[in-house]
C-alpha positions in Angstrom: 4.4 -30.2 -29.6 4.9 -30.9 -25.7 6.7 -27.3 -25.5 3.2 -25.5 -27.5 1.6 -27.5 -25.1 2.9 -26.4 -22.0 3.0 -22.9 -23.2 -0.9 -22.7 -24.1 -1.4 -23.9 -20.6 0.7 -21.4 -19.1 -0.9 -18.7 -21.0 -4.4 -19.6 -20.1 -3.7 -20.0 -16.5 -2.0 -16.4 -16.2 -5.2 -15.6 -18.5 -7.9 -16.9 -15.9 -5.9 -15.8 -13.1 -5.5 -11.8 -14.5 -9.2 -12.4 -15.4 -10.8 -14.2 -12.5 -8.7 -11.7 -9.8 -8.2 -8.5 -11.7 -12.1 -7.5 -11.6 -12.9 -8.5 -7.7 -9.5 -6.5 -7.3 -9.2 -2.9 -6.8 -7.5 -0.2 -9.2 -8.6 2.6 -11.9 -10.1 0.1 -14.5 -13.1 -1.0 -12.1 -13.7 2.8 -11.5 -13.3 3.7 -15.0 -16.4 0.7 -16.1 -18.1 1.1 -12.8 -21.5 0.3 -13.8 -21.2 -1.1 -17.1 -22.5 -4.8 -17.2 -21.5 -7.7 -19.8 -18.3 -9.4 -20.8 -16.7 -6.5 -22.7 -16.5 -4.3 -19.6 -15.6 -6.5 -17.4 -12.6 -7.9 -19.6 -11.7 -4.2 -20.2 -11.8 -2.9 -16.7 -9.5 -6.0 -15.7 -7.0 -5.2 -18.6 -7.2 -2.1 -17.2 -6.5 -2.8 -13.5 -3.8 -5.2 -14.3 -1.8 -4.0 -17.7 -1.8 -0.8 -17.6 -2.7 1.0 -14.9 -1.8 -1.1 -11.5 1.3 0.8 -10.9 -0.7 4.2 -10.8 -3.9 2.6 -8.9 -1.1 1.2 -6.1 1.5 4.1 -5.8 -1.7 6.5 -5.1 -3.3 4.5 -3.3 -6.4 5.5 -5.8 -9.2 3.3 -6.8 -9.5 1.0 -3.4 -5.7 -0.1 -4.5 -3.4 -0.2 -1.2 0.3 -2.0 -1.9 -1.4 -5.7 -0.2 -3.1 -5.3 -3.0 -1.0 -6.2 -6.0 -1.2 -8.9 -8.1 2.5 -10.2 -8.2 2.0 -10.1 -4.6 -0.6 -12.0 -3.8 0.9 -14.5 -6.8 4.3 -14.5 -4.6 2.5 -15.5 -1.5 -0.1 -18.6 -2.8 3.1 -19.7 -4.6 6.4 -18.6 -2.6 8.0 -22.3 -2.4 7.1 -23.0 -5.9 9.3 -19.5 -6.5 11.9 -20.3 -4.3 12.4 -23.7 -6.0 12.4 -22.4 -9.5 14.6 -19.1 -8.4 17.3 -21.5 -7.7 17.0 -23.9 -10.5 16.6 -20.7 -13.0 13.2 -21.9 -14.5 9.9 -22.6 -14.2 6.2 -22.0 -14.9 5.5 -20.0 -11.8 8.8 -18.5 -12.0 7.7 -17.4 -15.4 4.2 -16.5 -14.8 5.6 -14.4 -12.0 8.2 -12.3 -14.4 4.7 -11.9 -16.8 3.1 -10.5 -13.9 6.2 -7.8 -13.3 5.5 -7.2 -17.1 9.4 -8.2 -17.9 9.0 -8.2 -21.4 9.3 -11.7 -23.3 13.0 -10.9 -24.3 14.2 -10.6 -21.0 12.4 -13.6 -19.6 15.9 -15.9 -19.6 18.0 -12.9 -18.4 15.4 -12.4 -15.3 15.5 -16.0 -14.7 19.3 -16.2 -14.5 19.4 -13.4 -12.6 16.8 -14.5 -9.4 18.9 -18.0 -9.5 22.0 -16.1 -9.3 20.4 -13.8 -6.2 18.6 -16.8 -4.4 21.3 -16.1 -1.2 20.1 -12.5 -1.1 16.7 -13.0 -1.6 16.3 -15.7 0.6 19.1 -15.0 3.1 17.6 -16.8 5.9 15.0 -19.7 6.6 12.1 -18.1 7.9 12.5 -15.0 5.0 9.0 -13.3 4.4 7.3 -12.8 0.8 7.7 -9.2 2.0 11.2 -9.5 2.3 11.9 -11.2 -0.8 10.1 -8.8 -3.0 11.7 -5.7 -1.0 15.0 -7.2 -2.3 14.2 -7.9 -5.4 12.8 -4.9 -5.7 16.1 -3.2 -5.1 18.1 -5.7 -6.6 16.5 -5.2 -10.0 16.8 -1.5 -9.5 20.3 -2.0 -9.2 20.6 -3.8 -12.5 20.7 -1.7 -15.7 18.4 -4.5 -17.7 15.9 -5.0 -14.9 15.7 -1.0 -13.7 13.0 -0.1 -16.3 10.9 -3.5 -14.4 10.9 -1.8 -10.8 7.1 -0.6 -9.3 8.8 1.0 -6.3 
């Protein structure tokens, strides 16, 4: 019961916070239901902006989208500690939330969390490493790795 628990309220805070940021952010879906009002659009054009179409709206540079702007990013920097703990102990909620927001599919949830804990050296190599830095090496880490290739934006 405590694990549905916990699970439910992981799901509905990635829910609120793909919601609550998605629309105010920038990418295609916002230009797509640009003047549509109600719930249904709004929900739709933030799908949009963060399932599907973020990678296209942020490699363009389309749609108000400029790379500052993505999701995972600004996730990584209002909770970089919480992902440095949880790197190194292989789990966690943010750590989790954070591999949703990568859209690493469910199945390879516990192989992406065993592989940041095994990479915490290289992706934080020094004290005063940067979000920047950590997601540039991740980035090419998970590039490197024939599991996590299909997973890489840049």
């Amino acid at each position: 019961m405590k694990t549905i628990s916990r699970t439910f309220a992981m799901a509905l805070v990635l829910a609120l916070v793909t919601v609550g940021v998605a629309r105010a952010a920038c990418g295609i879906g916002n230009k797509i239901w640009e003047g549509h009002d109600g719930a249904l659009p709004w929900l739709a054009a933030s799908t949009t902006n963060v399932w599907t179409m973020k990678a296209i709206s942020t490699t363009f540079e389309i749609a108000g989208c400029k790379e500052e702007d993505n999701l995972f990013k600004r996730f990584a920097s209002a909770n970089f500690d919480h992902l440095a703990v949880e790197m190194a102990r292989g789990e966690g909620e943010h750590l989790d939330v954070f591999a949703q927001l990568l859209q690493v599919r469910e199945e390879d949830h516990a192989y992406f969390r065993g592989f940041t804990q095994k990479h915490v050296p290289t992706l934080f190599s020094h004290d005063d490493v940067t979000v920047d830095e950590m997601l540039s090496m991740l980035d090419c880490l998970m590039a490197e790795d024939e599991r996590l290739s299909d997973y890489v934006l840049g």
